[in-house]
N, C-alpha and C positions, 0 to 999 in steps of 0.2 A: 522250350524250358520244361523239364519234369518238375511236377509237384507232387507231392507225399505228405499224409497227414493220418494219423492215428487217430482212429475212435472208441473212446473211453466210456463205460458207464459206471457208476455204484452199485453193485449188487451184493448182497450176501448181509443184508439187513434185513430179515428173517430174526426170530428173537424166540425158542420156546416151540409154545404153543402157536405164535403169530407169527402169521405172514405176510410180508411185507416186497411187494414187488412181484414182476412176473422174470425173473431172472434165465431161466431154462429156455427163455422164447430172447429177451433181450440179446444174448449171449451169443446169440448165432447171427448176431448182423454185425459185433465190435470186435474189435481187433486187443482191445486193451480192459481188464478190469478192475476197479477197484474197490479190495475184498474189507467192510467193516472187521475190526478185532475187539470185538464185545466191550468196548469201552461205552461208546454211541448206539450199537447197535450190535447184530451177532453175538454166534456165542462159539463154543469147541466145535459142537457139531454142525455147525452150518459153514466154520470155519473149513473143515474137513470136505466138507458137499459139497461146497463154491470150488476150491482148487483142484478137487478130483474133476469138477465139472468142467472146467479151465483145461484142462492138461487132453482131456479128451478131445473137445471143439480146438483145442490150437490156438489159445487163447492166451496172452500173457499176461503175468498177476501181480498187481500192487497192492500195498498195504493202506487203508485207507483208517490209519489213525484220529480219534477224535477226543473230546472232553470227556471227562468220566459221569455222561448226563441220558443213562438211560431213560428216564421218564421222559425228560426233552427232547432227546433226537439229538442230542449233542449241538441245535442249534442255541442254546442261549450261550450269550458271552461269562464266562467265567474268570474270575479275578484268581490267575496264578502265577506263581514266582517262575523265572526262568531256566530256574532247576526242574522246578516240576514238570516243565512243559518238555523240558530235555527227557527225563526218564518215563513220562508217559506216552513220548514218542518211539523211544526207546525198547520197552515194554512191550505194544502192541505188534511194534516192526517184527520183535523177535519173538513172539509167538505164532503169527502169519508165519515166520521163516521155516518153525518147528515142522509144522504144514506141508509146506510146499517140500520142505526135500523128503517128508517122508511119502511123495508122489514123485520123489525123480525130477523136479521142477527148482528154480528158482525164482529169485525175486528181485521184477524188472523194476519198480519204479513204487515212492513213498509220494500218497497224496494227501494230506489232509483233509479231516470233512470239516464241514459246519460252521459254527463260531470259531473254532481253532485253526478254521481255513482261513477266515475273513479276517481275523485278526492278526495273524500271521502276517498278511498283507500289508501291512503298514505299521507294523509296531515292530520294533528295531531292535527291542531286547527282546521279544517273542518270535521275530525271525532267527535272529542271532543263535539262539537257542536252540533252536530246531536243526538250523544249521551245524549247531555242533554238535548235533545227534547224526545227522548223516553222516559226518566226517569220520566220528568215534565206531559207527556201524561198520562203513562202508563208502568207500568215496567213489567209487562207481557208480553205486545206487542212483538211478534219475531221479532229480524231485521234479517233479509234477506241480504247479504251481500257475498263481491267475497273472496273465499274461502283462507285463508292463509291472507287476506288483514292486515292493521294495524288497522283499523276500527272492524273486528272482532276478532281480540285479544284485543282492548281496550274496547272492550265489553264483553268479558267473566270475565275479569280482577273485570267490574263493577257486574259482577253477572246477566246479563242480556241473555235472550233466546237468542242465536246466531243460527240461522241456515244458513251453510254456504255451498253457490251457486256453483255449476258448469255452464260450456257452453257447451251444446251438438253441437252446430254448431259453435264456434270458435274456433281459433288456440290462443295457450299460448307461455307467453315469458320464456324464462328459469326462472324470479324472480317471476312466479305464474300471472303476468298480461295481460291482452288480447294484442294481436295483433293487434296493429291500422287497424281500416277498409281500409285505404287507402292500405295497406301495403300486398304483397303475402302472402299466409300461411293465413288469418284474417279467411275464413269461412271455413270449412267441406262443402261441395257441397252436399255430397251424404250420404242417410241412414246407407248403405252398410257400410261405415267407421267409419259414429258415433256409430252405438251400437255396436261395441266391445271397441271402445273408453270409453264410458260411462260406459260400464260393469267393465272392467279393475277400473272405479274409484273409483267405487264403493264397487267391492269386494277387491284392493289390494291397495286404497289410493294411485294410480298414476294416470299419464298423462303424453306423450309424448310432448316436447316442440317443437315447429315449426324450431329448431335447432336442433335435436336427441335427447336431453336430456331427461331422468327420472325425475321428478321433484314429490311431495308428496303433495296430495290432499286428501280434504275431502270432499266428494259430500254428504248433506243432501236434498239437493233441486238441479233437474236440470233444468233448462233454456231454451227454445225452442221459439225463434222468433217466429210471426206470419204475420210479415210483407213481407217474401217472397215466390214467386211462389211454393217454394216446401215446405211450412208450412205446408201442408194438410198429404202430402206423410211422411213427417219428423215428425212428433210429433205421431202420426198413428203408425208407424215403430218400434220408439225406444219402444213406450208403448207395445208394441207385444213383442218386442225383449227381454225387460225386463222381463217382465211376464212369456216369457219360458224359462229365465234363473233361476227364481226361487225369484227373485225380486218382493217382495210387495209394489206396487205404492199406497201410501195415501196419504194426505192432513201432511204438515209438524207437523203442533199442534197434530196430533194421536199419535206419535211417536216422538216429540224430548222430550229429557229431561232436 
Protein backbone atom coordinates (compact mmCIF):
# COMPACT_ATOMS: atom_id res chain seq x y z
CA UNK A 1 0.00 0.00 0.00
CA UNK A 2 1.47 3.68 -0.96
CA UNK A 3 1.25 6.26 1.63
CA UNK A 4 1.32 10.09 0.96
CA UNK A 5 1.28 12.86 3.33
CA UNK A 6 1.94 16.56 2.96
CA UNK A 7 4.21 18.64 5.25
CA UNK A 8 2.98 22.00 6.27
CA UNK A 9 4.56 24.77 8.27
CA UNK A 10 3.46 28.71 9.26
CA UNK A 11 5.72 30.84 7.80
CA UNK A 12 5.56 34.38 6.78
CA UNK A 13 4.95 35.82 10.37
CA UNK A 14 7.68 38.24 10.16
CA UNK A 15 5.90 41.74 11.14
CA UNK A 16 7.90 45.23 10.11
CA UNK A 17 10.91 45.43 11.83
CA UNK A 18 10.51 41.70 13.44
CA UNK A 19 11.31 38.66 12.78
CA UNK A 20 9.87 35.99 13.43
CA UNK A 21 10.92 32.45 12.46
CA UNK A 22 13.53 31.09 10.34
CA UNK A 23 11.35 30.61 7.21
CA UNK A 24 14.06 30.61 4.23
CA UNK A 25 15.64 27.45 6.01
CA UNK A 26 12.10 25.87 7.07
CA UNK A 27 10.86 25.97 3.55
CA UNK A 28 13.09 23.77 1.93
CA UNK A 29 12.20 20.67 3.78
CA UNK A 30 7.84 21.13 3.43
CA UNK A 31 5.92 20.56 0.71
CA UNK A 32 3.08 23.02 1.84
CA UNK A 33 2.96 26.55 3.39
CA UNK A 34 0.99 28.56 5.31
CA UNK A 35 1.33 32.31 4.45
CA UNK A 36 0.00 34.63 7.80
CA UNK A 37 -2.28 37.75 5.93
CA UNK A 38 -1.39 40.48 8.40
CA UNK A 39 -4.27 40.09 10.44
CA UNK A 40 -2.26 37.82 13.25
CA UNK A 41 0.77 38.36 11.97
CA UNK A 42 2.53 39.57 8.44
CA UNK A 43 2.23 42.34 6.56
CA UNK A 44 2.22 43.35 2.34
CA UNK A 45 5.65 42.87 2.03
CA UNK A 46 6.46 39.71 3.77
CA UNK A 47 3.09 38.79 2.15
CA UNK A 48 4.93 39.42 -1.30
CA UNK A 49 8.52 37.58 0.06
CA UNK A 50 6.77 34.43 1.42
CA UNK A 51 5.00 33.51 -2.06
CA UNK A 52 7.81 34.83 -4.28
CA UNK A 53 9.86 32.51 -1.99
CA UNK A 54 7.17 29.55 -2.43
CA UNK A 55 6.93 29.72 -6.16
CA UNK A 56 10.77 29.41 -6.35
CA UNK A 57 11.43 26.24 -3.91
CA UNK A 58 8.23 24.47 -5.49
CA UNK A 59 6.29 25.17 -2.77
CA UNK A 60 2.54 25.26 -2.49
CA UNK A 61 0.65 28.19 -0.72
CA UNK A 62 -2.11 28.56 1.65
CA UNK A 63 -3.67 31.30 3.38
CA UNK A 64 -3.32 31.11 6.85
CA UNK A 65 -6.15 33.53 8.08
CA UNK A 66 -6.34 34.63 11.72
CA UNK A 67 -8.01 37.03 14.53
CA UNK A 68 -7.43 40.72 14.02
CA UNK A 69 -4.94 40.33 17.25
CA UNK A 70 -1.65 41.67 16.36
CA UNK A 71 -0.24 42.26 19.91
CA UNK A 72 -1.46 38.46 20.64
CA UNK A 73 -0.39 36.32 17.87
CA UNK A 74 -3.90 35.92 17.06
CA UNK A 75 -3.73 33.35 19.90
CA UNK A 76 -6.34 34.77 22.33
CA UNK A 77 -9.98 33.70 21.73
CA UNK A 78 -12.13 36.43 20.55
CA UNK A 79 -15.72 36.91 20.94
CA UNK A 80 -17.10 37.52 17.16
CA UNK A 81 -20.27 37.30 15.24
CA UNK A 82 -20.41 34.69 12.42
CA UNK A 83 -20.48 37.29 9.76
CA UNK A 84 -17.40 38.59 10.98
CA UNK A 85 -15.63 35.51 10.99
CA UNK A 86 -17.04 34.96 7.27
CA UNK A 87 -15.49 38.30 5.95
CA UNK A 88 -12.38 38.30 7.82
CA UNK A 89 -11.80 34.98 6.35
CA UNK A 90 -12.69 36.28 3.50
CA UNK A 91 -10.64 39.39 3.59
CA UNK A 92 -7.22 37.75 4.28
CA UNK A 93 -7.91 34.79 1.67
CA UNK A 94 -8.31 37.52 -0.91
CA UNK A 95 -5.41 39.49 -0.36
CA UNK A 96 -2.96 36.32 -0.21
CA UNK A 97 -4.79 35.53 -3.56
CA UNK A 98 -3.86 39.34 -4.90
CA UNK A 99 -0.30 37.78 -4.21
CA UNK A 100 0.00 34.84 -5.51
CA UNK A 101 -1.23 35.51 -9.08
CA UNK A 102 0.73 38.26 -9.25
CA UNK A 103 3.70 35.40 -9.07
CA UNK A 104 1.99 33.21 -11.75
CA UNK A 105 0.80 30.88 -8.65
CA UNK A 106 -2.32 30.03 -7.02
CA UNK A 107 -3.86 29.21 -4.01
CA UNK A 108 -3.86 25.64 -2.79
CA UNK A 109 -5.50 25.44 0.61
CA UNK A 110 -7.13 27.94 3.57
CA UNK A 111 -5.83 27.23 7.05
CA UNK A 112 -6.64 28.88 9.94
CA UNK A 113 -4.22 30.01 12.79
CA UNK A 114 -4.51 30.37 16.46
CA UNK A 115 -7.70 30.94 18.60
CA UNK A 116 -9.67 31.11 15.15
CA UNK A 117 -8.26 27.65 14.50
CA UNK A 118 -9.22 26.23 17.71
CA UNK A 119 -12.32 27.56 18.02
CA UNK A 120 -13.38 26.71 14.69
CA UNK A 121 -13.07 23.19 15.87
CA UNK A 122 -15.84 22.94 17.76
CA UNK A 123 -18.11 25.81 17.59
CA UNK A 124 -20.77 25.25 14.88
CA UNK A 125 -21.78 28.64 13.99
CA UNK A 126 -17.83 29.52 13.75
CA UNK A 127 -17.33 26.58 11.67
CA UNK A 128 -20.41 27.06 9.61
CA UNK A 129 -19.24 30.41 8.93
CA UNK A 130 -15.95 29.79 7.59
CA UNK A 131 -17.42 27.19 5.86
CA UNK A 132 -19.43 29.66 3.94
CA UNK A 133 -16.64 31.65 3.22
CA UNK A 134 -14.91 28.85 1.35
CA UNK A 135 -17.87 28.04 -0.57
CA UNK A 136 -18.61 31.87 -1.62
CA UNK A 137 -14.61 31.95 -2.40
CA UNK A 138 -14.01 28.97 -3.96
CA UNK A 139 -15.21 25.44 -3.48
CA UNK A 140 -12.21 23.93 -4.73
CA UNK A 141 -10.24 25.58 -2.20
CA UNK A 142 -8.79 22.75 0.38
CA UNK A 143 -9.43 23.59 4.01
CA UNK A 144 -6.93 22.42 6.01
CA UNK A 145 -8.34 21.61 9.24
CA UNK A 146 -7.48 19.56 12.85
CA UNK A 147 -8.21 16.30 12.15
CA UNK A 148 -11.54 14.63 13.58
CA UNK A 149 -12.61 18.39 14.26
CA UNK A 150 -16.45 19.26 13.85
CA UNK A 151 -15.32 21.82 11.21
CA UNK A 152 -13.97 18.96 9.03
CA UNK A 153 -16.85 16.88 9.22
CA UNK A 154 -19.01 19.72 8.48
CA UNK A 155 -17.07 20.02 5.48
CA UNK A 156 -17.08 16.92 4.02
CA UNK A 157 -20.75 16.72 4.77
CA UNK A 158 -20.75 19.96 2.33
CA UNK A 159 -18.86 18.22 -0.27
CA UNK A 160 -15.79 20.25 0.12
CA UNK A 161 -11.86 19.24 -0.14
CA UNK A 162 -11.01 18.53 3.57
CA UNK A 163 -7.66 17.82 4.18
CA UNK A 164 -7.14 16.95 7.65
CA UNK A 165 -4.00 18.16 9.82
CA UNK A 166 -1.99 16.37 12.23
CA UNK A 167 0.72 17.89 14.84
CA UNK A 168 4.13 16.44 14.77
CA UNK A 169 5.13 18.63 17.67
CA UNK A 170 2.01 18.57 19.97
CA UNK A 171 0.53 16.48 22.54
CA UNK A 172 -3.43 15.45 21.99
CA UNK A 173 -6.42 15.40 24.43
CA UNK A 174 -7.99 12.11 24.54
CA UNK A 175 -11.36 13.99 22.43
CA UNK A 176 -8.59 14.54 19.29
CA UNK A 177 -7.73 18.46 20.65
CA UNK A 178 -4.45 19.98 21.34
CA UNK A 179 -3.12 20.28 24.48
CA UNK A 180 -3.26 23.94 25.77
CA UNK A 181 0.35 25.42 25.28
CA UNK A 182 0.31 26.30 28.93
CA UNK A 183 -0.28 22.88 29.98
CA UNK A 184 2.42 19.70 30.37
CA UNK A 185 2.44 17.13 27.69
CA UNK A 186 1.51 20.51 24.76
CA UNK A 187 4.99 19.90 22.64
CA UNK A 188 7.14 16.68 21.56
CA UNK A 189 10.59 18.39 22.44
CA UNK A 190 12.55 15.93 20.38
CA UNK A 191 12.56 14.40 16.71
CA UNK A 192 13.59 11.06 18.14
CA UNK A 193 9.78 10.77 19.50
CA UNK A 194 7.89 12.46 16.71
CA UNK A 195 8.73 10.37 13.79
CA UNK A 196 7.56 7.32 15.06
CA UNK A 197 4.58 9.26 16.38
CA UNK A 198 3.70 10.60 12.99
CA UNK A 199 4.59 7.42 11.28
CA UNK A 200 2.23 5.29 13.57
CA UNK A 201 -0.48 8.22 12.06
CA UNK A 202 -0.04 7.86 9.29
CA UNK A 203 0.10 4.07 8.45
CA UNK A 204 -2.44 2.94 11.31
CA UNK A 205 -4.72 6.21 11.90
CA UNK A 206 -3.64 6.67 15.51
CA UNK A 207 -2.13 8.62 18.14
CA UNK A 208 -1.28 8.39 21.65
CA UNK A 209 -3.12 10.94 23.90
CA UNK A 210 -1.05 12.77 26.57
CA UNK A 211 -3.16 10.50 28.95
CA UNK A 212 -2.16 6.88 27.42
CA UNK A 213 -5.02 6.60 25.26
CA UNK A 214 -5.35 5.28 21.68
CA UNK A 215 -7.40 7.78 19.97
CA UNK A 216 -8.20 7.49 15.79
CA UNK A 217 -6.55 9.91 13.36
CA UNK A 218 -6.19 10.83 10.02
CA UNK A 219 -3.07 12.59 8.95
CA UNK A 220 -3.36 14.04 5.34
CA UNK A 221 -1.19 17.11 6.15
CA UNK A 222 1.45 17.25 8.91
CA UNK A 223 2.12 20.52 10.83
CA UNK A 224 5.62 21.51 11.97
CA UNK A 225 6.03 24.84 13.68
CA UNK A 226 8.76 27.13 12.58
CA UNK A 227 8.81 29.42 15.33
CA UNK A 228 11.03 27.28 17.53
CA UNK A 229 14.73 26.73 18.15
CA UNK A 230 14.59 23.20 17.03
CA UNK A 231 12.32 23.94 13.64
CA UNK A 232 15.48 23.47 11.53
CA UNK A 233 16.49 19.92 13.20
CA UNK A 234 12.56 18.94 13.48
CA UNK A 235 11.12 19.46 10.13
CA UNK A 236 14.69 18.09 8.39
CA UNK A 237 14.11 14.81 10.65
CA UNK A 238 10.64 13.77 10.24
CA UNK A 239 11.16 14.52 6.25
CA UNK A 240 14.14 11.90 6.40
CA UNK A 241 12.26 9.84 8.65
CA UNK A 242 9.31 9.73 6.43
CA UNK A 243 11.01 9.16 3.35
CA UNK A 244 12.74 5.94 4.63
CA UNK A 245 9.85 4.60 5.95
CA UNK A 246 8.55 4.50 2.56
CA UNK A 247 6.34 7.63 2.81
CA UNK A 248 5.83 10.01 -0.19
CA UNK A 249 5.82 13.54 1.01
CA UNK A 250 3.88 15.93 -1.79
CA UNK A 251 2.08 18.94 -1.72
CA UNK A 252 -1.74 18.06 -0.27
CA UNK A 253 -3.49 19.03 -3.96
CA UNK A 254 -1.30 15.85 -5.75
CA UNK A 255 -2.91 13.48 -3.74
CA UNK A 256 -6.27 14.29 -1.94
CA UNK A 257 -9.26 13.24 -3.45
Amino acid sequence: MEYYVDLNSDIGESFGSYKMGMDEEVIKYVTSINCACGFHAGDPLIMDKTVKMAGEMGVRVGAHPGYPDLIGFGRRKIDVSPEEARTYMLYQVGALSAFLKSHGQRLQHMKLHGAFYNTACNDEKLANAILDAVEDYDRDLILMVLSGSLIAKEGKKRGLRVAQEVFADRGYNEDGTLVNRKLPGAFVKHPKDAIPRVIKMIKENKVTSANGKEIEIVADSICVHGDNPQAIEFVKSIRKGLEDEGIKVASVDSFLK
